[in-house]
N, C-alpha and C positions, 0 to 999 in steps of 0.2 A: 873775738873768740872765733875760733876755728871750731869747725863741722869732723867728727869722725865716727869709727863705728868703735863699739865694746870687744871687738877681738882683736882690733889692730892698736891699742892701748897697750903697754907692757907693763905688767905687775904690779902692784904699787903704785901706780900714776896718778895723780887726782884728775876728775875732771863733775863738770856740774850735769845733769838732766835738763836744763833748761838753759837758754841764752838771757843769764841776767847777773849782774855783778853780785848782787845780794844772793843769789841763790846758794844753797847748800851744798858743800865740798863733797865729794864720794871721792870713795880710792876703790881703784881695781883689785878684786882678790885672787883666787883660785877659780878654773873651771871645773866644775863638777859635772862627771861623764856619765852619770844617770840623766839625771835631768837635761842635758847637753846646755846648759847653761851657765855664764860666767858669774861667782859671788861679789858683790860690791857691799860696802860697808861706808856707813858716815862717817868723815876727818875726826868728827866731834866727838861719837858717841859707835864705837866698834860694836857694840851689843845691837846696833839696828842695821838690820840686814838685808839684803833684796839680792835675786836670781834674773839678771837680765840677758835676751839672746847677745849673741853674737854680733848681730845685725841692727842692733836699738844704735841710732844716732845720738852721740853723745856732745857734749862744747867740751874742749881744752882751751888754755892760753896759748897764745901763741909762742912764748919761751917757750914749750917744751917741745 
């Protein structure tokens, strides 16, 4: 898994908060210009949600 940050991720894209295969899917949402932070949501469960910077170091796969 590759190293990136949550603003250079494009829309939609999954990637996990932790470097582990088991770890839990997120997909990128919307950035919200109050809070100046991006929405992310679980692959599994859209109703759980979290407000992460910009700048939080995220894991992708490598395919994308």
């Amino acid at each position: 898994m590759k190293t990136t940050k949550v603003k250079d991720l494009r829309a939609g894209q999954l990637f996990k908060l932790r470097d582990n295969e088991n770890a839990q899917d997120w997909v990128k949402g919307y950035y919200d210009r109050k809070t100046k932070k991006y929405e992310c949501y679980k692959f599994d469960d859209v109703n759980h949600e979290i407000f992460l910077d910009g700048t939080r170091e995220v894991f992708t796969d490598d395919y994308e």
